[in-house]
C-alpha positions in Angstrom: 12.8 -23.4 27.6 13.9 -25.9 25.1 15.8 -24.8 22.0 14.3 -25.5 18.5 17.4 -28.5 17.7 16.6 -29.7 21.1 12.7 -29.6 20.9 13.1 -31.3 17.3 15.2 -34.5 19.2 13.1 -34.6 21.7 9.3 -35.1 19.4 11.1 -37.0 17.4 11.5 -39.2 19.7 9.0 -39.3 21.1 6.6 -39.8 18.5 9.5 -42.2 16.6 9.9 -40.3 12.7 12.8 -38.8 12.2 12.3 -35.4 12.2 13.6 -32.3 10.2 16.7 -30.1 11.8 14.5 -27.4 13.1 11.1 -28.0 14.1 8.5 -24.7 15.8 5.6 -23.5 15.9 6.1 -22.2 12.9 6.5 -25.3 10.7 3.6 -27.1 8.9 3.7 -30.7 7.4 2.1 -32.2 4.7 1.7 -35.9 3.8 0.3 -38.2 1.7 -0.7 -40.1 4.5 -2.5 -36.8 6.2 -5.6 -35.6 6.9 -6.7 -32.1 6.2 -8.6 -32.4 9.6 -5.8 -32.4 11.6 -3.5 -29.8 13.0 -0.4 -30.3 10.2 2.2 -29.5 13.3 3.2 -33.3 13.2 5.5 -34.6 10.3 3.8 -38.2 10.3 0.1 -39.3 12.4 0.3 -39.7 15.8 0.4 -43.5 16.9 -3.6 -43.0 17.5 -4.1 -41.4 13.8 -5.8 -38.1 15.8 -3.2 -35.7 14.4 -1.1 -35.6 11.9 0.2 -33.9 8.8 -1.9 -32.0 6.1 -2.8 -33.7 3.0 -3.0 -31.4 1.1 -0.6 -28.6 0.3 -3.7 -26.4 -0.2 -4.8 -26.2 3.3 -1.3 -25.6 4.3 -1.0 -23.0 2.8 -4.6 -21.6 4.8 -3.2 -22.6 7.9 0.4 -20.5 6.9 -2.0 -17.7 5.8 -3.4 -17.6 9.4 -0.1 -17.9 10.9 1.4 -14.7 9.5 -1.6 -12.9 9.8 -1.0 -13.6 13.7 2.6 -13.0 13.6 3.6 -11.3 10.8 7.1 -11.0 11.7 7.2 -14.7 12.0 9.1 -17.3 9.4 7.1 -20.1 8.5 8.2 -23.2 6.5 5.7 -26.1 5.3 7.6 -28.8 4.8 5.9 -31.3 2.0 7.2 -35.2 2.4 7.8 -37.2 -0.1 5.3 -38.8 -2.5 2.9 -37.9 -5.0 0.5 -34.8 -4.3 -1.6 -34.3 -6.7 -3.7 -30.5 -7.1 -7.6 -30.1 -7.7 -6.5 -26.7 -8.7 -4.1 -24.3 -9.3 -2.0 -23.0 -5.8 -2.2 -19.2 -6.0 -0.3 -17.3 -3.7 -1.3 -13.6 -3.1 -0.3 -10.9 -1.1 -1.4 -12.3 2.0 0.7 -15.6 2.0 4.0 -12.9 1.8 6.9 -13.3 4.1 9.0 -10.7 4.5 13.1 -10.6 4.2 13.9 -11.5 7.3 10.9 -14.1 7.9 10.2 -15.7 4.9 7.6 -18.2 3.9 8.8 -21.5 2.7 7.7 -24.5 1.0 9.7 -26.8 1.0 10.7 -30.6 0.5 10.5 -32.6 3.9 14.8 -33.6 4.2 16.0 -35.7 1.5 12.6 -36.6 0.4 11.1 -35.6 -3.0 7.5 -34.8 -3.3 5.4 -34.6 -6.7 3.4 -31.9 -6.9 1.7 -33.0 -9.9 -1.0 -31.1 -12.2 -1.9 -34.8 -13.5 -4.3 -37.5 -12.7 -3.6 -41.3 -12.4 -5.2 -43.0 -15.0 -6.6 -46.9 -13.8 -9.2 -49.0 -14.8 -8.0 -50.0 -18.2 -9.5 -52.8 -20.4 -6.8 -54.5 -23.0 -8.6 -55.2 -26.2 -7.2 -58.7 -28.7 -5.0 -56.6 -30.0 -3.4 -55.7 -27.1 -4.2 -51.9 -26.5 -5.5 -50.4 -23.5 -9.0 -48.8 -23.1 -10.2 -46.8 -20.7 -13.5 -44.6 -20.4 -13.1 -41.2 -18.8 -16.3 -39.6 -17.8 -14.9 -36.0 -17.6 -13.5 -36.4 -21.1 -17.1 -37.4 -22.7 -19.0 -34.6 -21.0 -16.1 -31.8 -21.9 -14.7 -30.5 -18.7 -11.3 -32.3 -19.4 -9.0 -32.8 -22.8 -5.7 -33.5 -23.1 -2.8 -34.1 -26.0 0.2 -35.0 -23.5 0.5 -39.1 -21.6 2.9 -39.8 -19.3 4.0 -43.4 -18.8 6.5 -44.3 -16.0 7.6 -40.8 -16.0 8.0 -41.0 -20.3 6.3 -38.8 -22.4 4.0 -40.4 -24.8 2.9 -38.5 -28.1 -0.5 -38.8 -30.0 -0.3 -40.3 -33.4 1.2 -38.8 -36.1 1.8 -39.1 -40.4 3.9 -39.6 -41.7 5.4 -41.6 -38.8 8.8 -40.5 -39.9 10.1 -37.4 -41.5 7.9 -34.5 -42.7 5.3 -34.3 -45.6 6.0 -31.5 -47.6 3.6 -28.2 -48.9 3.0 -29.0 -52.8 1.7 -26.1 -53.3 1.3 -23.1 -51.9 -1.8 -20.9 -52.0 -2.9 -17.6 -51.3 -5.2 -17.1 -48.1 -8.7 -17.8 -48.2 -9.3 -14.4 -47.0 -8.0 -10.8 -46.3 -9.8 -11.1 -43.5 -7.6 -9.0 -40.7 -5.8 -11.6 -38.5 -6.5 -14.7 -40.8 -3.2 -15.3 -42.7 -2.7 -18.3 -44.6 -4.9 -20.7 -44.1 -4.8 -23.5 -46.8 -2.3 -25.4 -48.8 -2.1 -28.2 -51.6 -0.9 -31.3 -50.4 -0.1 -34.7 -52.5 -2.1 -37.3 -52.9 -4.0 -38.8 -50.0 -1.7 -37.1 -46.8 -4.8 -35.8 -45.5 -8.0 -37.9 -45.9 -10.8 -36.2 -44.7 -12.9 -39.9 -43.7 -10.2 -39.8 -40.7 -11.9 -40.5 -37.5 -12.7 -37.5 -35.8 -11.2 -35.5 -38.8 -12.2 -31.9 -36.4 -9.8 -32.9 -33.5 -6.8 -33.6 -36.4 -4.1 -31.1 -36.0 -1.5 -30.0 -38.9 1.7 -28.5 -37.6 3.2 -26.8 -40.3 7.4 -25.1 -40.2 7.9 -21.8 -41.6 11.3 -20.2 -41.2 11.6 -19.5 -37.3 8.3 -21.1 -36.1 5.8 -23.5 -36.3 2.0 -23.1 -36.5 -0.5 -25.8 -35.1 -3.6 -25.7 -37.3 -7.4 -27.3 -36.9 -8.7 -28.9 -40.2 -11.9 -27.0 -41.2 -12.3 -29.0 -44.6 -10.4 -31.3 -47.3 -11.3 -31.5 -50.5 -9.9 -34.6 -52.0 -10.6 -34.0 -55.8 -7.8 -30.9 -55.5 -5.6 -31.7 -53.1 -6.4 -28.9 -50.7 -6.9 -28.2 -47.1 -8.1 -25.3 -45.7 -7.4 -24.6 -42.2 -9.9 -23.3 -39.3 -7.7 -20.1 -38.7 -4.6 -19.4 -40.3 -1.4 -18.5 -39.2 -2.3 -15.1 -37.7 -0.1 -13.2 -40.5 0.1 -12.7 -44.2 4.0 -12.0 -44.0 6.5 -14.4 -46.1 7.5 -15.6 -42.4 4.0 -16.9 -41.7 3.2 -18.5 -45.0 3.3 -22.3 -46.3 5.2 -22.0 -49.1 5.9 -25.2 -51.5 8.4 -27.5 -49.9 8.0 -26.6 -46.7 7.4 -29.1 -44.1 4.7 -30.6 -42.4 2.8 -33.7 -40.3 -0.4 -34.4 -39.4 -1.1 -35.5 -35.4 -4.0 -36.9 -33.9 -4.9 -39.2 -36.2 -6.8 -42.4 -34.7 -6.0 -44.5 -37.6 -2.4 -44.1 -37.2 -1.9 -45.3 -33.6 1.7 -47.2 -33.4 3.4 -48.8 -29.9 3.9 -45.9 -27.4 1.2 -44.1 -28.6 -2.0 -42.6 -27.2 -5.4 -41.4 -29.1 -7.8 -40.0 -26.9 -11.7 -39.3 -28.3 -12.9 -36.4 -26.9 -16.4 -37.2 -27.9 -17.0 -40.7 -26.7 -14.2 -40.0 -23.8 -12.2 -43.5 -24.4 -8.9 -43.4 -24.0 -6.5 -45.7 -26.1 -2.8 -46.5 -25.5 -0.8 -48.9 -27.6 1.9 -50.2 -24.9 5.4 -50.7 -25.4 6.8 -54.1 -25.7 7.0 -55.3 -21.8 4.3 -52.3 -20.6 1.4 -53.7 -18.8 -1.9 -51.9 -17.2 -0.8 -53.6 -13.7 2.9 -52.5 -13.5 2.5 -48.7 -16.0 2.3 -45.7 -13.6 -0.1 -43.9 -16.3 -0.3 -39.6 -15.9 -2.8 -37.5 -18.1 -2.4 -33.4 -17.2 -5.0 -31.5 -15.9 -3.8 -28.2 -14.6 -1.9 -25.5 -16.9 -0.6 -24.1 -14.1 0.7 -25.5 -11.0 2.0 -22.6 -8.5 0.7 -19.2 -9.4 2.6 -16.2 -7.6 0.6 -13.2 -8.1 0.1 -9.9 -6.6 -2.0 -6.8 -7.1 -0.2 -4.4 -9.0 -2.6 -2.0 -9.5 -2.7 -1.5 -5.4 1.2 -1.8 -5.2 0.2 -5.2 -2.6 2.6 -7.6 -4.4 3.2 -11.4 -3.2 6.9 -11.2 -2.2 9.2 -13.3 0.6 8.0 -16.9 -0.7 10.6 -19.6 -1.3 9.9 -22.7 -2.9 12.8 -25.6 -2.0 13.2 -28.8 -3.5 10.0 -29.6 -4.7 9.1 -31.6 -8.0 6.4 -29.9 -10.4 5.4 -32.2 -12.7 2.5 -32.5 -15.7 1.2 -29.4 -16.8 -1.6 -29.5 -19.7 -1.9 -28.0 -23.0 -4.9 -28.4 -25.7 -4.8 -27.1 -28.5 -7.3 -23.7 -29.0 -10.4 -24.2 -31.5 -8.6 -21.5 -33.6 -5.2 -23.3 -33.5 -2.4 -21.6 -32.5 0.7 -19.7 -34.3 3.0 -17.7 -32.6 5.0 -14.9 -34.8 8.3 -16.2 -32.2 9.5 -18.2 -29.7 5.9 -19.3 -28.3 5.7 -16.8 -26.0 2.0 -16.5 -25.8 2.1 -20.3 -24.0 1.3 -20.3 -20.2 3.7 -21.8 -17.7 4.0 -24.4 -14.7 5.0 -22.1 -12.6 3.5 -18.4 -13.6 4.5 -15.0 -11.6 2.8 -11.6 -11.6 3.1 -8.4 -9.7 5.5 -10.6 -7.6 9.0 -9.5 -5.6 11.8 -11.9 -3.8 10.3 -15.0 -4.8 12.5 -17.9 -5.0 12.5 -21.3 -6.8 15.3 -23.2 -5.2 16.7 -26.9 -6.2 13.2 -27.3 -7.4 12.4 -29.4 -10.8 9.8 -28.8 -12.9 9.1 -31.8 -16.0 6.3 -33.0 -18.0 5.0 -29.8 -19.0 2.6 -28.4 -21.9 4.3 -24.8 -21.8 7.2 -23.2 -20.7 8.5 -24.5 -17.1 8.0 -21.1 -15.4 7.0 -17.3 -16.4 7.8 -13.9 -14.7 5.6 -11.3 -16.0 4.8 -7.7 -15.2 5.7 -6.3 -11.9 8.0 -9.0 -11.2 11.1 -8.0 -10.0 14.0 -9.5 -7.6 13.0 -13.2 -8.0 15.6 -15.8 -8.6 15.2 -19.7 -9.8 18.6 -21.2 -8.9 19.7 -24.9 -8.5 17.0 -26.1 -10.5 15.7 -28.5 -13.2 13.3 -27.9 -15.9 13.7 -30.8 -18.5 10.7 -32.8 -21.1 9.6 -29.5 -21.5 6.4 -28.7 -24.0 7.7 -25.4 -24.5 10.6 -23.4 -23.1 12.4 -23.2 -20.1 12.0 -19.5 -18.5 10.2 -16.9 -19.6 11.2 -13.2 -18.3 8.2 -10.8 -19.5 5.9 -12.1 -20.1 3.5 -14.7 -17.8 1.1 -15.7 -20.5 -2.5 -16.0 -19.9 -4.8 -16.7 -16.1 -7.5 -15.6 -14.6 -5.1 -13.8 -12.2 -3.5 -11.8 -15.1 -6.5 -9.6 -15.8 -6.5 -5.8 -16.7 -7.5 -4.7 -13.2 -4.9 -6.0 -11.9 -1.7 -5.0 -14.0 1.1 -2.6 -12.4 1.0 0.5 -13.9 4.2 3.0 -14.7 7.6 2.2 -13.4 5.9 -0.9 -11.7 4.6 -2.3 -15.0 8.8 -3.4 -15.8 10.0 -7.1 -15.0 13.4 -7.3 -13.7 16.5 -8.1 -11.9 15.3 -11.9 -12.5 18.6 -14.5 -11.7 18.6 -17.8 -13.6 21.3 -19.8 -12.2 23.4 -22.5 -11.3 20.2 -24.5 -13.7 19.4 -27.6 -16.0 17.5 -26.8 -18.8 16.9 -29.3 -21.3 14.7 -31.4 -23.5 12.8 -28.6 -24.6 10.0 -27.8 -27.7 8.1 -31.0 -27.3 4.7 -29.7 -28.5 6.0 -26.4 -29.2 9.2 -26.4 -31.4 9.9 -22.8 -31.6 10.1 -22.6 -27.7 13.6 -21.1 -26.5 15.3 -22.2 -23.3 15.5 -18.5 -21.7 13.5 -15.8 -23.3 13.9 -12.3 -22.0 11.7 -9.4 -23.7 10.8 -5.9 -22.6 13.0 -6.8 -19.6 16.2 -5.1 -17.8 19.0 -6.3 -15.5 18.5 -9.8 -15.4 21.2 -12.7 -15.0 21.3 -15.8 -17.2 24.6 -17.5 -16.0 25.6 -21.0 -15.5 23.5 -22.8 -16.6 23.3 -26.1 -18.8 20.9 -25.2 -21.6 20.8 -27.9 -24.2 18.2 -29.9 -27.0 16.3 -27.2 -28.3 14.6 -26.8 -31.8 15.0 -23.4 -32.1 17.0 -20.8 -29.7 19.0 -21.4 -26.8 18.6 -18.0 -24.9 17.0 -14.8 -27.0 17.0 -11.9 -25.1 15.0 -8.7 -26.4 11.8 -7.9 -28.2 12.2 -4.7 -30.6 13.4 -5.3 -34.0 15.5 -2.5 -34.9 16.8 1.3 -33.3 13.9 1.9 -31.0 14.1 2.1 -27.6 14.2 -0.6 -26.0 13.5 -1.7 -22.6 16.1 -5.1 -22.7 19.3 -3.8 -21.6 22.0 -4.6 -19.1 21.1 -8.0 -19.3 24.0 -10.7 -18.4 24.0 -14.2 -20.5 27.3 -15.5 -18.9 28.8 -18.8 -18.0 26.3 -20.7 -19.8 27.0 -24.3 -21.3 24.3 -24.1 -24.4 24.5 -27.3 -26.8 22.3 -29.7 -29.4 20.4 -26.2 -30.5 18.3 -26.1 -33.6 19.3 -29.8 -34.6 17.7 -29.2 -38.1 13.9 -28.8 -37.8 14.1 -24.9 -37.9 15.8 -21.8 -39.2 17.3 -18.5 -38.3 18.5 -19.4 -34.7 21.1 -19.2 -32.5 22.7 -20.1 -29.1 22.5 -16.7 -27.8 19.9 -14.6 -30.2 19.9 -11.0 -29.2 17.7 -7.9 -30.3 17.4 -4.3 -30.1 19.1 -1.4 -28.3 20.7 -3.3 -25.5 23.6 -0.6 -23.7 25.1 -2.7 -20.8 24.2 -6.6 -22.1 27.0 -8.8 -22.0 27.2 -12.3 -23.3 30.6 -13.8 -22.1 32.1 -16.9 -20.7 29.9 -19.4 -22.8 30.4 -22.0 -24.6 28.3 -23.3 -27.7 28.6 -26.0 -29.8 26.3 -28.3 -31.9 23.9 -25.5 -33.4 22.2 -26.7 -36.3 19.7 -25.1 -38.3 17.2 -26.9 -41.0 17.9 -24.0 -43.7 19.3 -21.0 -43.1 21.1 -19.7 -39.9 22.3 -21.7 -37.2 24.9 -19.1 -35.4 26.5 -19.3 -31.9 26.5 -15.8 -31.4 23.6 -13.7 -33.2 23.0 -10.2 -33.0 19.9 -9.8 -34.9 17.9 -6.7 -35.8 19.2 -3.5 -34.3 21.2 -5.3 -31.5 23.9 -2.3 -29.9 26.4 -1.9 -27.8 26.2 -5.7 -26.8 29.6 -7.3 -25.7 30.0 -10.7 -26.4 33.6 -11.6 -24.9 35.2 -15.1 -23.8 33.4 -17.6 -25.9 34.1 -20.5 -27.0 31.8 -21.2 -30.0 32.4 -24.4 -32.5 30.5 -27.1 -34.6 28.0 -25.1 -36.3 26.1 -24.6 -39.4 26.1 -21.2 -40.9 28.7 -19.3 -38.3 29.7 -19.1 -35.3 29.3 -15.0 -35.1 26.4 -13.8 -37.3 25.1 -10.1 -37.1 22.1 -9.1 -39.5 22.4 -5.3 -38.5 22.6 -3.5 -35.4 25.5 -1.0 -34.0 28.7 -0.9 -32.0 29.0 -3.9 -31.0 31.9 -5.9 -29.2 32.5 -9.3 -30.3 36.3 -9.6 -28.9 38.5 -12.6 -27.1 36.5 -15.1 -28.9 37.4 -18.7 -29.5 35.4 -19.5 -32.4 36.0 -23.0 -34.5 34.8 -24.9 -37.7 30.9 -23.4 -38.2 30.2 -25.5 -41.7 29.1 -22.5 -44.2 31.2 -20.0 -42.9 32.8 -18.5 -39.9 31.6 -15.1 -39.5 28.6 -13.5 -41.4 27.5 -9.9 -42.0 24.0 -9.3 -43.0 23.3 -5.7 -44.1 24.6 -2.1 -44.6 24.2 0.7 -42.5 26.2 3.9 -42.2 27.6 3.6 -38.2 30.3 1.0 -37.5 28.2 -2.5 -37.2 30.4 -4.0 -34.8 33.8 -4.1 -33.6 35.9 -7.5 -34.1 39.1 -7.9 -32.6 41.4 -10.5 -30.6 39.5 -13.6 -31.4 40.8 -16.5 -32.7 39.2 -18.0 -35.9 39.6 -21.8 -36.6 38.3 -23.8 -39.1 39.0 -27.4 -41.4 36.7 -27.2 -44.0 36.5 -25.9 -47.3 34.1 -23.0 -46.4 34.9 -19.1 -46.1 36.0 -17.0 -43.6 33.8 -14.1 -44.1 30.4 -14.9 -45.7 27.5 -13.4 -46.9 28.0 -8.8 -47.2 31.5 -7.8 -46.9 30.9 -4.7 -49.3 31.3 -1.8 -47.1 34.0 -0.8 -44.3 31.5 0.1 -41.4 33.0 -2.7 -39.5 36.5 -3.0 -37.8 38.1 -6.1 -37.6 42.3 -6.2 -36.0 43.9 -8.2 -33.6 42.9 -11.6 -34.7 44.1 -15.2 -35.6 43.2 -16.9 -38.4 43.8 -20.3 -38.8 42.5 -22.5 -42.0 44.5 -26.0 -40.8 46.8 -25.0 -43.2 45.3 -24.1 -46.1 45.0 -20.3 -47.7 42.8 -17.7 -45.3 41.4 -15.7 -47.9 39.2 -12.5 -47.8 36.0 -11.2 -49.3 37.3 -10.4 -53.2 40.0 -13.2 -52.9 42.1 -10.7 -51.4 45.3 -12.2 -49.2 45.8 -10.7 -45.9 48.2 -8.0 -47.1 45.7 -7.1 -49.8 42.5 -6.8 -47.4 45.0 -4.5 -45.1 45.7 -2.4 -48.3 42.3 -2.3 -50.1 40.4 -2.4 -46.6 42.5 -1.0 -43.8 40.9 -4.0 -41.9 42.7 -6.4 -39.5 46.1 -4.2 -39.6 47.2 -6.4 -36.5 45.9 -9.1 -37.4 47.6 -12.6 -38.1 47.1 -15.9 -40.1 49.4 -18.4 -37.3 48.0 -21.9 -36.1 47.0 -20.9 -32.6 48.0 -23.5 -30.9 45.5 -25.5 -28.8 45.9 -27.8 -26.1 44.3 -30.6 -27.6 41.7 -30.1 -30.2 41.5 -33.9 -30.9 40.0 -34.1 -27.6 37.7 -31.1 -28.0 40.6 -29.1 -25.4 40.2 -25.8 -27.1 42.5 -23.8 -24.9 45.4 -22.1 -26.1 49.3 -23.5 -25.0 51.2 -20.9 -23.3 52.8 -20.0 -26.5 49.9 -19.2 -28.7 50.6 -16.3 -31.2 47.0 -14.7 -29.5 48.5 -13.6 -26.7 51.0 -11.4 -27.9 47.9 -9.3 -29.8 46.4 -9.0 -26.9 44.4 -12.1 -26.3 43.2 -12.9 -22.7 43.4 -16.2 -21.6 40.0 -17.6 -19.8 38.5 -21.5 -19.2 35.9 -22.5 -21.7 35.1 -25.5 -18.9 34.1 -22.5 -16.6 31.0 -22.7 -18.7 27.6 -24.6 -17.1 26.3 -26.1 -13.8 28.5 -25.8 -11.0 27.0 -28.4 -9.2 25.1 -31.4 -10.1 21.5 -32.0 -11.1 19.5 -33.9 -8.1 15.8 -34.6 -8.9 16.4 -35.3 -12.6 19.2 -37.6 -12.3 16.8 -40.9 -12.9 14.4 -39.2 -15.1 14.0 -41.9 -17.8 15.2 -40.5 -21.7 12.9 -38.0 -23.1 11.8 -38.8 -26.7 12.4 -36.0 -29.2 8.8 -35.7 -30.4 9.4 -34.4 -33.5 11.3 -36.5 -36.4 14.6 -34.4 -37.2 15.1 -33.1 -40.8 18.5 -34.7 -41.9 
């Protein structure tokens, strides 16, 4: 009997592809080049085309489905070649495509080859008008079973027109709501002179996207009235909280609007169903690989909670998920937080021991993947997620599908998401549609790992983990955010944000080993480290935290917690900041090192009580006087405060700071308080990105506010 590495040599050769290292029974192909008729047990057609590969990644999934249900004990891998695959529908795996530990079922790039599974449609047939734009009619479009507000041009995004076409309009007025009617909010504004003009083409399919402090609402035009200066929105902003208002200065655009269309632009008309692109210098119809989205979801993994039969044992290797859609709802769309309600490429439910491994996932409307209830022991490692419409990973919550109904939601003990791993990951480029999209979100969710990853240009938060504001329980605890590279994080378009953002009752959660820089809110708040609203008992130990706005440690209020062996360096405003008052011990602050050039405090915002401990530090002002909350010298804070008794103002002695080398010399006065040494370049990926590498530079999307 011939061995599988044997029997692969041998068909290989005779048949003349080169073939993967192991190929059985068990394997299925899929090619572009395939036929769904055929048996999918050959990597590439026969030299008489009677057998072949699958097209279709659909029916190989049918034909592992049968498989298992033969020989359940069985692995099976479908290996996809390279090329693009585009879905009619969404994939859903259930129950009955599980694997099991032992005998997993993969999917799985074919070698070194990178197949596209794409959510998207090639669009061809274009017409170039005298002024040089390309037109093309699209049936589905015109009779409503298709809309999009994403384009992608040889693998660029492309964004709808916009006013203004740089920078922000701003709210001249605010007004109250239209209505108290529940659910509403505000709904209308004054705006100056003509920035909305309701003869705009289309005026209905016009959407205004308007900043509050922490989010961003996307609202359809119901009516302009010129004379005033007012708009009033189709729905509001969902609340009638400060938070979710439009007060006057705040900031604004219009998008969608036909008679704006600039180079590297698209407008589509839903009702006549013409599309219109306005090429690039050097883009042409015969040479422009053009992608409009279609699916919101591409791979849905999703069991049946309610009857304990959950999809588990599937592995997805190496595959490229690419152009997810998003339209905007009639009602528009506002979000109290971190967008959480969008839907995701890849969307999980009632699902255990699934895998996403060296997979990428770009060109998306939403996040780039969702775990939601019953989810448990699932890992995405090795991956990509980059030009992201939303967020990265979701852990929580899966959004909305017609597989994520009542009937089938886990119940109990079985309703809880977690032991989710995200690592070794790229994930970048985020909040292209949706600004307030964070780059790992974690909510009602427990024991999950967020470590090594690169996580980097954000508009709001890098990672947030937990959902209950203030001393509830809460189900977000022993959560690990380690060893993560986060970077280019707010970048001024909103407020109250920070690299790490945690919340809530949180016994167990540590956030160590990372290192955050470049966090730049447009107001208020950008912080490295944030323990927001009731955050306790988190540790947040061996970080290096530098260049950002407001402070590199910033708690509002929570309790106990440990913010110690801390490199933290020149935050603009000031250096640490303490929000409110309680009557336990806030947090506990002791061997870091504080650094800082500028003319800004050490301590800002409320320093008035003592339910805080701070000893064991170094403070180090380049130089200049370190002064405390009162103007007190060191000696006088000890005295008057009984605060950093240990502590010392010493230079601590870096490496080389001039070349952003943060570590401390052998000799640096930190260690002899206590200080342990660690590598801040421990931090990030430990291996390369693959699929992403030639991905060509995603455009921001959303003019910054400088």
């Amino acid at each position: 009997m011939l061995k599988r590495p044997v029997l692969a040599l041998f068909i290989a050769g005779l048949l003349g592809w080169a073939a993967p290292p192991y190929v059985s029974a068990e394997d299925f192909f899929v090619a572009t080049d395939g036929n769904d008729a055929w048996s999918g047990k050959l990597a590439a057609p026969n030299a008489d085309r009677t057998d072949g590969p699958f097209a279709t990644v659909a029916r190989a999934q049918q034909a592992a489905r049968e498989w298992k249900k033969q020989r359940p004990d069985a692995a099976v891998t479908v290996a996809i070649r390279g090329g693009f695959h585009p879905l009619d529908a969404t994939l859903v795996f259930g129950a009955e495509d599980s694997g099991s530990e032992n005998a997993p079922v993969v999917y799985q790039a074919y070698g070194d080859e990178r197949p596209v599974l794409s959510g998207g449609r090639v669009i061809t047939g274009w017409q170039v008008d005298d002024q040089g734009r390309w037109h093309v009619a699209l049936d589905a479009v015109k009779n409503g079973s298709w809309n999009f507000a994403q384009l992608f041009v040889n693998g660029q995004r492309r964004f709808r027109p916009r006013l203004p076409k740089t920078g922000f309009y701003q709210v001249a007025e605010q007004l109250p709501p239209s209505t108290e009617e529940a659910g509403r909010g505000h709904d209308r504004f004054r705006f100056s002179g003509e920035e909305l003009n309701p003869r705009w083409h289309n005026l209905d399919d016009v959407e205004v996207i308007v900043f509050h402090q922490w989010s961003a609402s996307r609202l359809r035009i119901e009516s302009i009235n010129p004379a005033d200066h007012t708009v009033l929105f189709r729905w509001g902003t969902g609340f009638n909280t400060y938070w979710a208002s439009m007060p006057t200065g705040h900031r604004w655009f219009a998008e969608n609007v036909k008679e704006a269309l600039s180079p590297g632009e698209f407008y589509l008309d839903r009702k006549s169903g013409e599309l219109i692109y306005h090429p690039k210098p050097g883009e042409t119809p015969e040479s422009a690989q053009v992608i409009a989205p279609r699916l919101e979801t591409l791979l849905a993994v999703v069991g049946r909670g309610d009857t304990r039969q959950w999809a588990q044992h599937i592995h997805f290797r190496g595959l490229t998920l690419a152009h997810t859609n998003w339209v905007c709802p009639d009602k528009g769309q506002a979000f109290p937080q971190a967008d959480i309600g969008l839907n995701a490429a890849v969307t999980l439910f009632s699902a255990r021991h699934i895998v996403l491994d060296g997979c990428a996932v770009i060109h998306t409307g939403g996040y780039a993947a969702a775990f939601g209830e019953g989810c448990r022991d699932c890992r995405v490692e090795n991956c990509e997620l980059a030009d992201l419409g939303g967020g990265g990973v979701k852990i929580g919550h899966a959004g909305a599908g017609s597989w994520n109904d009542a009937s089938r939601v886990p119940t109990g003990e079985d309703a809880a998401t977690s032991h989710i791993t995200v690592r070794n990951c790229t994930i970048a480029h985020g909040g292209r549609l949706h600004p307030a999209s964070v780059g790992v979100w974690i909510g009602h969710s427990p024991f999950n790992v967020i470590e090594h990853n690169d996580i980097y240009d954000f508009y709001y938060t890098g990672v947030s983990v937990g959902w209950t504001w203030g001393y509830a329980e809460s189900k977000a605890h022993h959560n690990r955010v380690d060893y993560n590279h986060i970077y280019n994080i707010g970048q001024c378009v909103l407020s109250d944000m920070g690299g790490v953002y945690t919340l809530g009752v949180s016994p167990g959660t540590t956030v160590n080993h990372n290192k955050i820089h470049d966090v730049h809110a447009f107001s208020y708040g950008g912080w490295g480290l944030y323990t927001d609203e009731g955050s306790t008992n988190i540790e947040m130990a061996y970080n290096l935290v530098y260049d950002t706005k407001t402070g590199s440690f910033h708690q509002h209020y929570g309790r106990e917690n440990r913010i110690h062996n801390n490199i933290l360096v020149n935050s603009l405003e000031h250096q640490i900041q303490r929000t409110r008052t309680e009557e336990h011990i806030s947090f506990f602050f002791e061997r870091n090192v504080v650094f800082w050039e500028n003319d800004s405090p050490l301590l800002g915002s409320n320093w008035k009580d003592n339910n805080f401990r701070m000893d064991y530090n170094v403070y180090w002002h380049a130089g200049k006087p370190v002064v405390f909350p009162g103007d007190l010298t060191l000696e006088q804070w000890r005295e008057q405060r009984q605060q950093d008794l240990h502590s010392v103002i010493a230079d601590p002695k870096f490496r080389n700071p001039a070349e952003g080398d943060w570590r401390l010399q052998p000799d640096s006065p930190a260690f002899s308080l206590g200080f342990q040494d660690f590598d801040p370049n421990e931090a990030g990926r430990t291996t390369p990105a693959k699929l992403t590498t030639d991905l060509p530079p995603v455009p921001p999307g959303i003019h910054k506010g400088e």
